[in-house]
N, CA, C and O of each residue as an XYZ file, in Angstrom:
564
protein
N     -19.669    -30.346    -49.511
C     -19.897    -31.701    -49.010
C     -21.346    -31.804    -48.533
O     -22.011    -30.930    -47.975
N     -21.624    -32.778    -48.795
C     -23.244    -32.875    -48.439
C     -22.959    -33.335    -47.047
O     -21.919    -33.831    -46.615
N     -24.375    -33.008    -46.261
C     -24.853    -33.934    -45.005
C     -24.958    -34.987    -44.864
O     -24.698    -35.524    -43.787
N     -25.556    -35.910    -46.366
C     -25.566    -37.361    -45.827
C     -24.570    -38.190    -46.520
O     -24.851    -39.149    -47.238
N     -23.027    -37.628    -46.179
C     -22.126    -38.288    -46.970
C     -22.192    -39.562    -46.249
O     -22.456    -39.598    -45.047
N     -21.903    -40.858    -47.120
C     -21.753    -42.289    -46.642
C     -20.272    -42.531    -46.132
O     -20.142    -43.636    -45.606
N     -19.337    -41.898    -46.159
C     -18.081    -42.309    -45.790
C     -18.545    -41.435    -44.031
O     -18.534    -41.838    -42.867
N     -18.800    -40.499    -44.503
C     -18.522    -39.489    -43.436
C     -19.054    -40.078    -41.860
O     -18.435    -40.092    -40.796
N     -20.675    -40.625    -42.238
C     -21.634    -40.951    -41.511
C     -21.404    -43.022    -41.263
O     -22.135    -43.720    -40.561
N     -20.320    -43.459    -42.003
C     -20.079    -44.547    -41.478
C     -19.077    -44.452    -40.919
O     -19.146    -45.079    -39.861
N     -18.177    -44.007    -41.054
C     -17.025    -43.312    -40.163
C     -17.078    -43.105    -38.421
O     -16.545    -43.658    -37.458
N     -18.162    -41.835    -38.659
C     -18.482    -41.322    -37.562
C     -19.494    -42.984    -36.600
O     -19.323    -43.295    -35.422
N     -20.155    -43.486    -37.294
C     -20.660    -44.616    -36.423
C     -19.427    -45.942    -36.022
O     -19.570    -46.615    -35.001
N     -18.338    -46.148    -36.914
C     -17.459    -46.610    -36.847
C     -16.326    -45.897    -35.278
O     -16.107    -46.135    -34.091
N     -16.142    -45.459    -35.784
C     -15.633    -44.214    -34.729
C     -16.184    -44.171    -33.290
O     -15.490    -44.225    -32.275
N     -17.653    -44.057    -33.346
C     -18.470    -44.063    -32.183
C     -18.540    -45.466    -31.484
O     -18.404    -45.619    -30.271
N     -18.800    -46.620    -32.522
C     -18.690    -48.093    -31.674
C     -17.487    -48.173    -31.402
O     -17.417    -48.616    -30.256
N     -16.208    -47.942    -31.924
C     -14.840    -48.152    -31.471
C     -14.827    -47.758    -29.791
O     -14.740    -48.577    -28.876
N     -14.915    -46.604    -29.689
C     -15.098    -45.288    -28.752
C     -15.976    -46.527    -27.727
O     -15.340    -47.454    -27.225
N     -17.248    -46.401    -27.551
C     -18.393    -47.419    -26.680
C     -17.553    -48.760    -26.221
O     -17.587    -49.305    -25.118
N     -16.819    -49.121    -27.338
C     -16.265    -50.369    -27.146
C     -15.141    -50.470    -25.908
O     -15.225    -51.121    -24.867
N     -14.099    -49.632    -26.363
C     -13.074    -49.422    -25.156
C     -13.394    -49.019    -24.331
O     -12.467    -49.170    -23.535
N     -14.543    -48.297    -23.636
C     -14.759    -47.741    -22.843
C     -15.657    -48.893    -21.660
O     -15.685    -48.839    -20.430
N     -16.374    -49.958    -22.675
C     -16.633    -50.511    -21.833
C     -15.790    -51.823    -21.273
O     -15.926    -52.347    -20.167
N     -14.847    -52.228    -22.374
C     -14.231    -53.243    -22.252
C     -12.601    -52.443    -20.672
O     -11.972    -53.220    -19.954
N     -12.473    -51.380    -20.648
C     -11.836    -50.856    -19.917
C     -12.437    -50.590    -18.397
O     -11.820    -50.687    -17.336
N     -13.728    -50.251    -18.590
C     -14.137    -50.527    -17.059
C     -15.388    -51.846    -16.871
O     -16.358    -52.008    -16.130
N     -15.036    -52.272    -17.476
C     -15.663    -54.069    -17.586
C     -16.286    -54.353    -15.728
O     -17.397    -54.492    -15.216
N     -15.209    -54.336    -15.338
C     -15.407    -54.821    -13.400
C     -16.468    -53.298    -13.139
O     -17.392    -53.707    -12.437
N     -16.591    -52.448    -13.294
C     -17.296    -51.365    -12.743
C     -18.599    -51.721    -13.246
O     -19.581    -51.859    -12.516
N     -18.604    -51.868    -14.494
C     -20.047    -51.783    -15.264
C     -21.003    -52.823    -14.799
O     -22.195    -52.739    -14.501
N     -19.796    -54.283    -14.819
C     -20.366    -55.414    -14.007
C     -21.068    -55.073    -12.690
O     -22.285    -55.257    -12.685
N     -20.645    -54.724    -11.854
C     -20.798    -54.572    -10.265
C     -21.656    -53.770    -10.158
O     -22.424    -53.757     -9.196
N     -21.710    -52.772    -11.320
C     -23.178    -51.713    -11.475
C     -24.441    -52.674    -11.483
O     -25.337    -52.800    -10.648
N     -24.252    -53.226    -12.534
C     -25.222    -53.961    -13.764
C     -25.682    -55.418    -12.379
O     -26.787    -55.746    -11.946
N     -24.774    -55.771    -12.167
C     -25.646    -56.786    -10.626
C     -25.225    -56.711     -9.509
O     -24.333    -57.506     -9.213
N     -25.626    -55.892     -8.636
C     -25.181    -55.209     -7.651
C     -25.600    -56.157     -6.015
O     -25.334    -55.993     -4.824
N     -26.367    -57.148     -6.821
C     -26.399    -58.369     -6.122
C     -25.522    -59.471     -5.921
O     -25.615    -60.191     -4.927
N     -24.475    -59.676     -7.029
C     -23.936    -61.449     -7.582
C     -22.787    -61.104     -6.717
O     -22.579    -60.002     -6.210
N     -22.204    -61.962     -6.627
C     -20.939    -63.091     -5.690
C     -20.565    -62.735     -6.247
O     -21.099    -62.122     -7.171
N     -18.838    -62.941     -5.980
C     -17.508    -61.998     -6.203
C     -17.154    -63.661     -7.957
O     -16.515    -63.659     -9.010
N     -17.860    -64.480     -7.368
C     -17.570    -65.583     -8.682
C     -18.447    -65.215     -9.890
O     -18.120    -65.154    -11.075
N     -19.889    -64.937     -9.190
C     -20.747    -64.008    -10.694
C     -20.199    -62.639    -11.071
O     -20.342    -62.070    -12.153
N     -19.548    -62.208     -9.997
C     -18.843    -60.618    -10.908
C     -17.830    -60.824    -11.525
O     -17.544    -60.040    -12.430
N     -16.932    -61.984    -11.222
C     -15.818    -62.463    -12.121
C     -16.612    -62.562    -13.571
O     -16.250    -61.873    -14.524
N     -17.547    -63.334    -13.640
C     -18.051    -63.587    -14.891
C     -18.603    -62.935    -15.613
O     -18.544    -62.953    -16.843
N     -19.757    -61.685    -14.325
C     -19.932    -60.910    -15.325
C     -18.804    -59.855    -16.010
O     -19.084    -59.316    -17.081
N     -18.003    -59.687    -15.593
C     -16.427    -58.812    -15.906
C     -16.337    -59.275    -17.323
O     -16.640    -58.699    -18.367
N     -15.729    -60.739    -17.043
C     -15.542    -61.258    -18.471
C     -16.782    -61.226    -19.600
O     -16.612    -61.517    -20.784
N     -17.771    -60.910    -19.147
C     -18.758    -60.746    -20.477
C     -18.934    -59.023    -20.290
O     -19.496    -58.456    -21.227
N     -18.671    -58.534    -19.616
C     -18.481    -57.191    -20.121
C     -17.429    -56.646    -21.278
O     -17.542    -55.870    -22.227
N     -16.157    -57.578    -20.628
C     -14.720    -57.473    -21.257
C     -15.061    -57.881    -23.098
O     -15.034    -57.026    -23.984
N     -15.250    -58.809    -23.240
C     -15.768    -59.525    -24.602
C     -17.358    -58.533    -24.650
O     -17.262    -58.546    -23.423
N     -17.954    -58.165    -24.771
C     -18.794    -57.264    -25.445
C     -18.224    -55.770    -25.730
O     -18.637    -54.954    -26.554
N     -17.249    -55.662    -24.888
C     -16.866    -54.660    -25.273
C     -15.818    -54.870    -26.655
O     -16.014    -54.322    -27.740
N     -14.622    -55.833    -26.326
C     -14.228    -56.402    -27.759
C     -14.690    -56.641    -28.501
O     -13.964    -56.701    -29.493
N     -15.658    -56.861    -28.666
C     -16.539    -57.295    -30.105
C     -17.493    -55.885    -30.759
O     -18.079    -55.787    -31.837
N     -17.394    -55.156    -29.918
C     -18.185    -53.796    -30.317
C     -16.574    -53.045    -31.242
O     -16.472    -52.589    -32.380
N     -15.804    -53.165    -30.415
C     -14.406    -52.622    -30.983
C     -14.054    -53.002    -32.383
O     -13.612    -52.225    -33.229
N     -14.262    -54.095    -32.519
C     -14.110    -54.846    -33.924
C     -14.972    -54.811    -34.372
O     -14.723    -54.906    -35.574
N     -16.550    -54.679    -34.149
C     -17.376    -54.120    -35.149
C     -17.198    -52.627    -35.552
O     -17.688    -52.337    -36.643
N     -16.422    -51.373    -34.684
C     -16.336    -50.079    -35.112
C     -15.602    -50.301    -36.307
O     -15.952    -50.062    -37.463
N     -14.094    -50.993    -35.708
C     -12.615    -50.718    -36.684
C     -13.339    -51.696    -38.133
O     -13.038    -51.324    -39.267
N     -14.272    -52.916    -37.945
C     -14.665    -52.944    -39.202
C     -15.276    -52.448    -40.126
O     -15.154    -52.640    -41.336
N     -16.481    -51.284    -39.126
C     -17.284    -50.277    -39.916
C     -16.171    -49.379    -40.580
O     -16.168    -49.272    -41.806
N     -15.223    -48.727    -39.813
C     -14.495    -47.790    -40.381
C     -13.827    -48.114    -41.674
O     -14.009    -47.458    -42.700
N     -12.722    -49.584    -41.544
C     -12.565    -50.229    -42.724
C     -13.401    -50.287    -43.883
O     -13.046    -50.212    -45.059
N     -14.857    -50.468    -43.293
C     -15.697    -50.666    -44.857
C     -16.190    -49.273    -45.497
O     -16.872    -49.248    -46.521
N     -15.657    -47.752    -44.586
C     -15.975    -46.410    -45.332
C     -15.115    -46.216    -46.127
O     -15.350    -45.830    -47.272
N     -13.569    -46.527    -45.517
C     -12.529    -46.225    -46.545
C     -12.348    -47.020    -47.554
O     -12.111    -46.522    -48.655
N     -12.416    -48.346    -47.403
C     -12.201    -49.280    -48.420
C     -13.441    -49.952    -49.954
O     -13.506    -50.727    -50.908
N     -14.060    -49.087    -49.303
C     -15.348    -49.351    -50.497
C     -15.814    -47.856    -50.745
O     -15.788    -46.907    -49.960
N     -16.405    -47.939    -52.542
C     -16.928    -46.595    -52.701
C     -18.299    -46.778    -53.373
O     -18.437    -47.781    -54.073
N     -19.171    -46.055    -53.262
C     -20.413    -45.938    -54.009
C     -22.059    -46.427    -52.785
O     -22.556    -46.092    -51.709
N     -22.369    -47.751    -54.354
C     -23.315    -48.569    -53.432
C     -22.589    -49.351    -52.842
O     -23.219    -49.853    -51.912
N     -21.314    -49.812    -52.920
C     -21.320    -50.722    -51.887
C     -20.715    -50.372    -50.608
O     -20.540    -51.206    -49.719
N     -20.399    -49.155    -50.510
C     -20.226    -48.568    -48.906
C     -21.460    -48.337    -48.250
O     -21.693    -48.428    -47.044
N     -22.313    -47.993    -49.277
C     -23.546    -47.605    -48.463
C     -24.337    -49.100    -47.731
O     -24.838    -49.201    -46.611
N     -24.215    -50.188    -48.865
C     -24.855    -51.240    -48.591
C     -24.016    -52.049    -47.423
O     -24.428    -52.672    -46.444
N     -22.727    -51.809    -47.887
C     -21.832    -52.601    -46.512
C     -22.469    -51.473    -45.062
O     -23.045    -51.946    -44.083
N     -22.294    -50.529    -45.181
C     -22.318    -49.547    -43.952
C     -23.790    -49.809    -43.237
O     -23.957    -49.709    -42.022
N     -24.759    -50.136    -44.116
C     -26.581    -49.943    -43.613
C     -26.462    -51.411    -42.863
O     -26.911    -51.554    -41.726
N     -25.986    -52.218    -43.397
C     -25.944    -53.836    -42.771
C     -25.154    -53.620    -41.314
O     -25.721    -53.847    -40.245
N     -23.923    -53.203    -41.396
C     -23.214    -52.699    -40.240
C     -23.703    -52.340    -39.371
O     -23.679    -52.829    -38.241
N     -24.461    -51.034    -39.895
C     -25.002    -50.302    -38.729
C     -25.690    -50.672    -37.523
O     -25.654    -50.564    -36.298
N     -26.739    -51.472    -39.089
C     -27.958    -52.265    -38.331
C     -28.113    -53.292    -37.943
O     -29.118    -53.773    -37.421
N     -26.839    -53.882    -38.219
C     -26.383    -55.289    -37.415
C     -25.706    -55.010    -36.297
O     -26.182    -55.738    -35.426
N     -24.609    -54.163    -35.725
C     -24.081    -53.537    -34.900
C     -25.358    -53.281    -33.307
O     -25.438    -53.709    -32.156
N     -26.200    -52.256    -34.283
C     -27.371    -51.960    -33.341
C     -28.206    -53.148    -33.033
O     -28.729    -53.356    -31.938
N     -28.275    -53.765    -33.877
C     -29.432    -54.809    -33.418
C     -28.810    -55.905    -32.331
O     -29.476    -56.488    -31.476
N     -27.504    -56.039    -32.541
C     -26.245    -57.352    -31.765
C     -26.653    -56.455    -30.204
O     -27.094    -57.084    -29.242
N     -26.483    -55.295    -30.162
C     -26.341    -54.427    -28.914
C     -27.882    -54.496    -28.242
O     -28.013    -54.675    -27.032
N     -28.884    -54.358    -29.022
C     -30.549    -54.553    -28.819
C     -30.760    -56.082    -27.877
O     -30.987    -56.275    -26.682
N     -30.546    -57.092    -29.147
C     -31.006    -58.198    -28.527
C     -29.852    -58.657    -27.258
O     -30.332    -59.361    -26.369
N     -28.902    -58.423    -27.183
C     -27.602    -58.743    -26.379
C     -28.527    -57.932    -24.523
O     -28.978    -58.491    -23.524
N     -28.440    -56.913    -24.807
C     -29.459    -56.261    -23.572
C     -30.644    -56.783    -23.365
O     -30.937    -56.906    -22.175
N     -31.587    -57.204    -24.298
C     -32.591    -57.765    -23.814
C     -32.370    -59.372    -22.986
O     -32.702    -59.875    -21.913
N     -31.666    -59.746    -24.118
C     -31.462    -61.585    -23.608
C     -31.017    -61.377    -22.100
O     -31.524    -62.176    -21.313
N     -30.092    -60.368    -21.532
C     -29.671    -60.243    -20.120
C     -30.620    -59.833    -19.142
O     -30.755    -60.164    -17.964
N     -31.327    -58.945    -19.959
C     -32.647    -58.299    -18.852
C     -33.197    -59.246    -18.250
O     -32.961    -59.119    -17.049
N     -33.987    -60.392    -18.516
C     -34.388    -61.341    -17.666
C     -33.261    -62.285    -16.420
O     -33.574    -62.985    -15.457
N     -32.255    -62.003    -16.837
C     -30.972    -62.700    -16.016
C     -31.002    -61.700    -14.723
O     -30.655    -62.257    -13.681
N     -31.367    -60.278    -14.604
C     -31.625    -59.800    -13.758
C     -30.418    -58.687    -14.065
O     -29.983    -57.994    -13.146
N     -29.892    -58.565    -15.486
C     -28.858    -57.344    -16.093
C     -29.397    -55.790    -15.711
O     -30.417    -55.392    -16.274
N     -28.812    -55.058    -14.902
C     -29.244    -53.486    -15.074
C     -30.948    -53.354    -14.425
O     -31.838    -52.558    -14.723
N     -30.933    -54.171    -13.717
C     -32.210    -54.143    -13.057
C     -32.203    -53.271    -11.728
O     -33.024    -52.373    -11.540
N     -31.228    -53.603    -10.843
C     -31.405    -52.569     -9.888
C     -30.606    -51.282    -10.258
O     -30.967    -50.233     -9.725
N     -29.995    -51.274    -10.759
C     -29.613    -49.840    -11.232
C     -29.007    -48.731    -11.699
O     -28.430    -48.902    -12.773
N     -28.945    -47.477    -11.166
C     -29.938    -46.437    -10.967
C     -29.120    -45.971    -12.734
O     -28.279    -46.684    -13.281
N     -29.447    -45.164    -13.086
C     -29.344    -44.484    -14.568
C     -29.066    -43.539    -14.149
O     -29.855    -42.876    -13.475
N     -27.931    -43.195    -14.393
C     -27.327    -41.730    -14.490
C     -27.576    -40.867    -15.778
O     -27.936    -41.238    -16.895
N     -27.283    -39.618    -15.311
C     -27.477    -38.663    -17.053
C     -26.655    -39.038    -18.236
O     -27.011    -38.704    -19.366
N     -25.365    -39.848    -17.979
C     -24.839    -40.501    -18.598
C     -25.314    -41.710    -19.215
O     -25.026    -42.111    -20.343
N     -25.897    -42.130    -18.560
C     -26.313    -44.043    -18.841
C     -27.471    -43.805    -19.590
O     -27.962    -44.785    -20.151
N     -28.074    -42.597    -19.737
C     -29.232    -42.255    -20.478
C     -29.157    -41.931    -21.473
O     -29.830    -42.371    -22.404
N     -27.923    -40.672    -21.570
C     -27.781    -40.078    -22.760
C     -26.882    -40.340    -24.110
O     -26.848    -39.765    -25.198
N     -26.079    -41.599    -23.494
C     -25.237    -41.935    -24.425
C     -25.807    -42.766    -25.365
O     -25.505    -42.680    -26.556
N     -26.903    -43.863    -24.782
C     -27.690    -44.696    -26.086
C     -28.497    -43.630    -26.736
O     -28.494    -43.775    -27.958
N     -29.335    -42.387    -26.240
C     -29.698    -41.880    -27.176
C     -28.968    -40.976    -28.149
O     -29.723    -40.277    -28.825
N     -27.566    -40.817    -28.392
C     -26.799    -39.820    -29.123
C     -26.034    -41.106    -29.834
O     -25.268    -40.854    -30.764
N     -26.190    -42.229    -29.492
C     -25.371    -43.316    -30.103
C     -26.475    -43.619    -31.173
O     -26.275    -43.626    -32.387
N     -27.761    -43.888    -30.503
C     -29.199    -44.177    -31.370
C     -29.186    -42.837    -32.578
O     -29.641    -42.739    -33.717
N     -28.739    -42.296    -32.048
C     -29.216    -40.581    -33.447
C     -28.395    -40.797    -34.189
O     -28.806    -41.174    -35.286
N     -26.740    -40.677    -34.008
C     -25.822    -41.452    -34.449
C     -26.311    -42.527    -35.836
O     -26.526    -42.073    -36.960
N     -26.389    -43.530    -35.596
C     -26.983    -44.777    -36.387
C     -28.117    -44.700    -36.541
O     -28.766    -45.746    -36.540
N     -28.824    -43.353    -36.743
C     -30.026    -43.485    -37.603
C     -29.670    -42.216    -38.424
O     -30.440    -42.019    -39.365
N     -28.786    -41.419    -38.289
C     -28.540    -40.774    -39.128
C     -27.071    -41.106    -40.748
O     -26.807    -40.625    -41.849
N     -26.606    -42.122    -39.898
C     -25.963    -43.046    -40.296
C     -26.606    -44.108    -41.522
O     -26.262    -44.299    -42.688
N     -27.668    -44.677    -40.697
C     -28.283    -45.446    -41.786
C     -28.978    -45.034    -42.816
O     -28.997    -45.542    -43.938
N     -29.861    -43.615    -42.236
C     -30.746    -42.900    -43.765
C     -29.337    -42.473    -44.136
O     -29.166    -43.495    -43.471
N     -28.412    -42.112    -44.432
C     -27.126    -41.826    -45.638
C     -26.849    -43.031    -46.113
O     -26.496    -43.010    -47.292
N     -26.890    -44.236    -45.533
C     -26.365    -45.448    -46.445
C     -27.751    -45.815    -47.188
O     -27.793    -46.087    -48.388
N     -29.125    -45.788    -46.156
C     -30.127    -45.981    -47.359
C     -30.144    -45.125    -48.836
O     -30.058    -45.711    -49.915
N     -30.267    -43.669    -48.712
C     -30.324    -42.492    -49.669
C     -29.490    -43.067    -50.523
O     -29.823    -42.831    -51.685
N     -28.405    -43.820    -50.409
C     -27.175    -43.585    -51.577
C     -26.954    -45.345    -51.495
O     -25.945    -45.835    -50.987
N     -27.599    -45.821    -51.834
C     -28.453    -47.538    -52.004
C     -27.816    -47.712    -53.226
O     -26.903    -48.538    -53.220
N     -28.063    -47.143    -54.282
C     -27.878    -47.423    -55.630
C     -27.246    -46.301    -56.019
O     -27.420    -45.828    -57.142
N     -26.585    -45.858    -55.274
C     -25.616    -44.597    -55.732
C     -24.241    -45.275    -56.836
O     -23.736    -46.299    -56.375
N     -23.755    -44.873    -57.943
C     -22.714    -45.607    -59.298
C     -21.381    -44.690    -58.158
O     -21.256    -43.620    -57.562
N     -20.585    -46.029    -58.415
C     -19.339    -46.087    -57.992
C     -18.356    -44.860    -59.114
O     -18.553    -45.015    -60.319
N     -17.451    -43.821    -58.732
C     -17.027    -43.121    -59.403
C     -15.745    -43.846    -59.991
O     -15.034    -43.270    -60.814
């Protein structure tokens, strides 16, 4: 089996947003109360609920990545999987930035956790995406 199998490596990113997803949609009220450690018990209600729904929507972007390793073969897993990836990552990119000015994750503090998981999620989906690029025009068996 090669290293940059496309099932394997959309899988595993499939797998990994599933994973991110429940985890945040499950402690939604914690992450909130982290993330503005300032807002009213009516802004932590709200932020809860937009924790809750980002985390659902990360969930359904995994279980759809995973769907599109098993259910497609060739170029078009690779081409479904590179769009995924990088739509997945980019939804999660601009989604954090648009909040940063709202005053999201501003006071704090970053744990070894809160650090290390975007970068093993980031290695993740870039090792992910060079296998769906490499095998671009790969013939369906």
């Amino acid at each position: 089996m090669r290293f940059l199998n496309t099932r394997l490596w959309v899988t595993v990113n499939g797998v990994l947003f599933t994973l991110l997803g429940l985890g945040n949609a499950a402690s939604a009220e914690t992450v909130s109360s982290s993330a503005w450690p300032d807002a009213s018990a009516g802004e932590l209600t709200i932020g809860t609920g937009l924790e809750l729904v980002w985390g659902i929507n990360l969930v359904l972007l995994g279980v759809t990545t995973i769907l599109i390793a098993w259910l497609t073969q060739g170029s078009a897993r690779a081409r479904a999987g590179a769009v995924l990836i990088l739509g997945t990552i980019a939804v999660q990119v601009v989604t954090i930035l648009s909040l940063s000015p709202l005053g999201y994750s501003s006071d704090a503090q970053a744990s070894g956790l809160a650090v290390l998981v975007p970068i093993v999620a980031g290695l993740v989906a870039l090792v992910g995406l060079v296998a769906c690029v490499t095998r671009w025009n790969e013939k369906s068996n």
